[in-house]
N, C-alpha and C positions, 0 to 999 in steps of 0.2 A: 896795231894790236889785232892778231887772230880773232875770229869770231868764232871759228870750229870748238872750244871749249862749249860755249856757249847756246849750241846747234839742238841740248837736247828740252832747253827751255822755250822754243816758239810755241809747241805742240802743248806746255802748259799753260803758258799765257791765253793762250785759246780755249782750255778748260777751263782757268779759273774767273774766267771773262765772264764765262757763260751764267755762272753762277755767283755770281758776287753781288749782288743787287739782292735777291734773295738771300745768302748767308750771313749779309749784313745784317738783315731783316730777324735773324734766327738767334745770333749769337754765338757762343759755346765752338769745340774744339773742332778745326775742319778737316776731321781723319781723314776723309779718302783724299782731300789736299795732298796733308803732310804724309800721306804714303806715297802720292801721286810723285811728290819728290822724292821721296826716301827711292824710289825705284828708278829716277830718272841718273844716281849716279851722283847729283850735284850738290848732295851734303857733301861728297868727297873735293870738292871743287878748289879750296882752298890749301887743302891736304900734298904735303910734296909727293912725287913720282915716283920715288924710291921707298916712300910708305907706304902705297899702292891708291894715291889720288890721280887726283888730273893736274895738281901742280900748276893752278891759275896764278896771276900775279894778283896783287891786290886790286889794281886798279879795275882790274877783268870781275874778281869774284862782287867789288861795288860796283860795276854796270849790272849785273845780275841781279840785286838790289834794287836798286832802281828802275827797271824794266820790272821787276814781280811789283813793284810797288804803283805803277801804272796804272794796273788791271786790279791789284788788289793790295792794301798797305800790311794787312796784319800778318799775312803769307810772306811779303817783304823782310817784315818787322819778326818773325823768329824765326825763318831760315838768316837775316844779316845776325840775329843773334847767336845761332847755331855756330858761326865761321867766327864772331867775335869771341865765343867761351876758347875754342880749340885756339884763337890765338893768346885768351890767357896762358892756357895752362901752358902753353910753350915762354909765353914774356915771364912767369913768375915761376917756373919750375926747372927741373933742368930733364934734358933727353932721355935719359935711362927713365925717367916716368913717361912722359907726355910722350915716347914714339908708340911707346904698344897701344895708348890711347888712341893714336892717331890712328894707328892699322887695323883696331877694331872698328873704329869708326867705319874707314873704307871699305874693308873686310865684309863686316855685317849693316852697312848702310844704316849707324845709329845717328839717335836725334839727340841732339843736347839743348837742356836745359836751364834755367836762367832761378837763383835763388842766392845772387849773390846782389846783395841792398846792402851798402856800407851807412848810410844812414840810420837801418833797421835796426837797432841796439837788445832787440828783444831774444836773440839768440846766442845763448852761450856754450862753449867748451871747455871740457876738463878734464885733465889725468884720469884714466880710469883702467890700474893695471899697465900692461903693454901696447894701449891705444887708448882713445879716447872717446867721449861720451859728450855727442850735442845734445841739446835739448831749448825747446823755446820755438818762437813765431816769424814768418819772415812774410812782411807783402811783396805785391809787382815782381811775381815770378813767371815770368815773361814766358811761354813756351813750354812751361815743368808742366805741364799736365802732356798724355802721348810721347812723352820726351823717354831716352834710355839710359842718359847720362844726365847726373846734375852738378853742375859746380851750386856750393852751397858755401857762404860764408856764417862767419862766428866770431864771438869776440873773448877770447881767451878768461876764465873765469877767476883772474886772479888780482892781484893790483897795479899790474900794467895793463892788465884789457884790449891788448893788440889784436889787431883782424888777422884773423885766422881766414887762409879759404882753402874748399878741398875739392876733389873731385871724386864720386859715389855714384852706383847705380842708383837710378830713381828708384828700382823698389824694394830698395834694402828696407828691412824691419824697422819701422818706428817711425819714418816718414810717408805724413800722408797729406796729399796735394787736394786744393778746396775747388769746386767750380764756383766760384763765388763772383768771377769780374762780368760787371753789366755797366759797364758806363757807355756815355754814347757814341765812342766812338774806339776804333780799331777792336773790334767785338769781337774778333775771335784769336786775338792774341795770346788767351790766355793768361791774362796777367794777375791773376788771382793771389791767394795766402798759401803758406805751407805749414804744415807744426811737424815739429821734429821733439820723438819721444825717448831718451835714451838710447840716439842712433850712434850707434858704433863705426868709428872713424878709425883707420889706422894709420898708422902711422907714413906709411910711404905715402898716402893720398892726400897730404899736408902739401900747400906748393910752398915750401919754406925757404928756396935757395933759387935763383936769389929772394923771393920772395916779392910781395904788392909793392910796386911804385919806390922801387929798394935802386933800380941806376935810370939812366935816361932812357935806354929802351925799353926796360919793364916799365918806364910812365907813357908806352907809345899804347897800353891798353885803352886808359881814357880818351885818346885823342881818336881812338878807330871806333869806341863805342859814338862819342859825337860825328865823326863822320858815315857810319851808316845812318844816323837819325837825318845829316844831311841828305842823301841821297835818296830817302823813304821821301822825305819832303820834297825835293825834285821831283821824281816820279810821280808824285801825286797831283801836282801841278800840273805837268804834262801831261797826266789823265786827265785832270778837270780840264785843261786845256780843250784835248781831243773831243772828250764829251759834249762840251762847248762849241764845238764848230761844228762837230756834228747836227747839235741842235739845231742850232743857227739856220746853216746851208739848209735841213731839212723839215725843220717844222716853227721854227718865228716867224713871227709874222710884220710887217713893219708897222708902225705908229699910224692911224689914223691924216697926222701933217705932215709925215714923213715925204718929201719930194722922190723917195725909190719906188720902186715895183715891189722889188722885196727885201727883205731883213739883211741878205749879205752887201748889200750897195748902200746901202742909212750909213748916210754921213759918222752918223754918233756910235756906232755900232762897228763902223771901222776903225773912231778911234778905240774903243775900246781894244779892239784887237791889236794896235798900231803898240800900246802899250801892255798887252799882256805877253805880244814877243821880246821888246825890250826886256821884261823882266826875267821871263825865263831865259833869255839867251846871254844876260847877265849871269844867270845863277849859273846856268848849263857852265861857263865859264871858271869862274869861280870851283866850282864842284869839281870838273876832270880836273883842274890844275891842282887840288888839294889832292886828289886820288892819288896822280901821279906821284906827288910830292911823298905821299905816303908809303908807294911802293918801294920808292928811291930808300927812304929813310929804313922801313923793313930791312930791306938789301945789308945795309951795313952793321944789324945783328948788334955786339956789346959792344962795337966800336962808335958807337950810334952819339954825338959829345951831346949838353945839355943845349946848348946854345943852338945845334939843328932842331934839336926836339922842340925847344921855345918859337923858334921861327915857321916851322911843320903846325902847332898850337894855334900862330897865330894865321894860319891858313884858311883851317879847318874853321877856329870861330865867327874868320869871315864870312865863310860860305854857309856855316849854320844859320846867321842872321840873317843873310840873305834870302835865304830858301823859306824860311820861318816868314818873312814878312811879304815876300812876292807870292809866295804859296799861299798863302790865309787871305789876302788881297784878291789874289785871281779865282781862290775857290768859293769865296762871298760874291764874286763880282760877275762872274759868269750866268748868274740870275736875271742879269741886266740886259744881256746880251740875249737870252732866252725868253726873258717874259713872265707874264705869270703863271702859265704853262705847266712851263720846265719845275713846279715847283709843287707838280702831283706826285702824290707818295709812291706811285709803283717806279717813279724813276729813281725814288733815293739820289738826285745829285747833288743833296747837302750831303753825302758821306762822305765828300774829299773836307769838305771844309769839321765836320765833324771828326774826322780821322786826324785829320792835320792838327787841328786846336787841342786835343787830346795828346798826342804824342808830342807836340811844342812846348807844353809845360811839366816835360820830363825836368828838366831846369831850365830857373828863370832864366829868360831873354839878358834883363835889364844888369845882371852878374856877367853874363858874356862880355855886353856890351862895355862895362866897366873894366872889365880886361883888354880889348882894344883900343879903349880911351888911354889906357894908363900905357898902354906902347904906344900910342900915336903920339901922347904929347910929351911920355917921359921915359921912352924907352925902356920900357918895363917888361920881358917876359912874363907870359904868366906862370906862380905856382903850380908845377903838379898836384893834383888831385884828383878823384875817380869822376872829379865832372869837368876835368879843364886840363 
C-alpha cells in the first residue's frame, strides 16, 4: 500500500506533537488543529476520486487514524469520525443524496460532525407539513462543535418510534451545540450535548433507503465505528510506547541494587519492554488484518452476504479487546519503566492511559467479550447493532 496519500499528514504530526501536552492541559475545541486539517486535503481522504477526494482505501484512511492518534487521540478520534459519518450516509442512503454531500465535502474541505447516539432516546421527530420538525437533547457529540455538517439522529414521534437519522448543516436554526465536555480524558474531542429546537429536516436528508443496519452492508457502519476506536487505541499505545523509551534511554535512572550503569540495561526494565513489544506487535497484528479485512468487505458494496459481515465482526471485536487491554496495561505501566519522575505534571504521561480508559468504556469490554465467547464455543455470529 502507497504511502503518497498519506504524505500530507507528517508535517501535522509534528504540529500537533508540539502542542498536545499543553492542549490536553487546556481542553475545549482545537480550531487551528481542525483547520490545520481541513486545509491539509485529508477530510477528503476517504472520499472517491471521481467525487473530487483522494480515494484512500480503508485500510490507508485507518493508518491515518492511528498515526494522528499517536501524537494526539482526540484529533484521531473526530477526524476517524469525520470519514465514519461520510461512510454512513453512503451505508444508509442511497447516491443521488450522499454524492453531492461528498463533493461538497471535498469541494469546500467540510468537517463533519457526530449527533448520532442511538441510545440517546431524548430526541424526537415529527410530521410537520412537507418536512419535519426535531426537537429534544442528544449527549457524546463527538466533533459537532467547529463541525459543518451534522448527522443527527431521532426517534420517530409516533408508535413505532424508529431511528430516524439525517444529515443537516450544523447551523441550521434551532440547533445549538454546548461546550460542556470536561472529563479527563480525550479533552478536546468535543463530545459534549446538543439541544435541538424545532429544527426543520427535510425530507431528502432522511437516510431512509436503504436505511440503519436494514442489509449486511448497511450493518458494516457499526463494525468501522469499532474499528477506528481500535486503531485510536493502537496509536496510543504506540505513543505511550514512544514516550516510554524515550524516557527511559533519556532520563531514568536505575534503582539504587540495580547491577546496570543505567536504566536501559536493568534486567527488570528490559523485561518490561520484552513484553510491551509482545503486546503491541500482537495488537499491531490483529488491527492491519481487521483493516484489510474491512477494506475487502467495503469492496463488495450490497453484495456484501451476512455471514462475511459476522466473520469481519468477529475480527474487529478481537482486535478491539486487544488493544483495549494491552493499551491500558502498557499506558499504566510505562511509569515503571520511568520512575517517579516521569510522573511530574508538565509531562502529562498519564494522558495516554487517561485517553485510552476514557474512550474504552465507549462500550463495555465484558459485552464484547461475550460475543467472542459465544462464537468460540457455539459458533455464534454476533447480532448487528450500532455497537457490534
Amino acid at each position: 500500500m502507497s504511502d503518497s496519500l498519506l504524505e500530507p499528514l507528517a508535517p501535522l504530526l509534528t504540529l500537533f506533537a508540539a502542542t498536545a501536552v499543553e492542549r490536553d492541559r487546556q481542553g475545549g475545541t482545537p480550531k487551528t488543529e481542525r483547520d490545520a486539517l481541513r486545509q491539509s486535503g485529508l477530510l477528503a481522504l476517504s472520499i472517491p476520486v471521481e467525487l473530487g477526494g483522494l480515494g484512500a482505501p480503508w485500510d490507508q484512511t485507518l493508518e491515518a487514524v492511528r498515526r494522528l492518534a499517536r501524537v494526539d487521540s482526540s484529533l484521531a478520534h473526530v477526524f476517524g469520525f469525520h470519514h465514519l459519518l461520510l461512510a454512513t450516509a453512503q451505508l444508509f442512503g442511497q447516491p443521488a443524496q450522499w454524492r453531492p454531500w461528498l463533493e461538497s465535502t471535498a469541494r469546500d474541505t467540510l468537517f463533519w460532525g457526530n449527533a448520532l447516539n442511538p441510545l440517546d432516546r431524548r430526541t424526537l421527530a415529527r410530521r410537520s407539513g412537507d418536512a419535519w420538525q426535531v426537537d429534544g437533547q442528544k449527549s457524546f457529540c463527538s466533533g459537532a462543535l467547529d463541525s459543518d455538517l451534522l448527522l443527527l439522529s431521532a426517534l420517530e414521534n409516533d408508535d413505532n418510534g424508529r431511528l430516524l437519522i439525517a444529515v443537516v448543516p450544523t447551523g441550521r436554526a434551532g440547533i445549538q451545540l454546548f461546550d460542556d465536555w470536561d472529563n479527563n480524558g480525550q479533552r478536546q474531542t468535543d463530545s459534549g450535548s446538543a439541544r435541538f429546537d424545532a429544527v426543520r429536516v427535510e425530507q431528502r436528508e432522511w437516510l431512509l433507503d436503504p436505511g440503519p443496519l436494514s442489509t449486511p452492508f448497511a450493518c458494516l457502519r457499526p463494525l468501522l465505528a469499532q474499528l477506528i476506536f481500535a486503531n485510536i487505541f493502537l496509536g496510543l499505545a504506540e505513543g505511550a510506547f514512544a514516550e516510554a523509551r524515550r524516557y527511559t534511554t533519556t532520563q531514568a535512572r536505575p534503582w539504587f541494587k540495580s547491577p546496570a550503569a543505567s536504566a536501559n540495561q536493568d534486567p527488570y526494565i528490559l523485561r518490561h519492554y520484552g513484553e510491551f513489544w509482545v503486546a503491541l506487535e500482537s495488537s499491531r497484528l490483529l488491527v492491519e488484518r481487521a483493516n484489510g479485512a474491512f477494506a475487502q468487505a467495503w469492496q463488495q458494496g450490497p453484495a456484501l452476504t451476512a455471514e462475511v459481515r459476522g466473520e469481519l465482526a468477529i475480527a474487529i471485536a478481537t482486535a478491539k479487546v486487544a488493544t483495549s487491554r494491552h493499551g491500558l496495561d502498557l499506558a499504566s505501566r510505562l511509569f515503571e519503566v520511568g520512575g517517579a519522575r516521569a510522573t511530574a505534571g508538565a509531562l502529562r504521561l498519564d494522558r495516554y492511559w487517561r485517553n485510552l480508559r476514557t474512550q474504552t468504556l465507549h462500550d463495555p469490554l465484558d459485552y464484547k467479550l461475550h460475543e467472542l465467547g459465544d462464537w468460540a464455543l457455539n459458533d455464534v455470529l454476533p447480532t448487528p447493532s450500532f455497537y457490534s
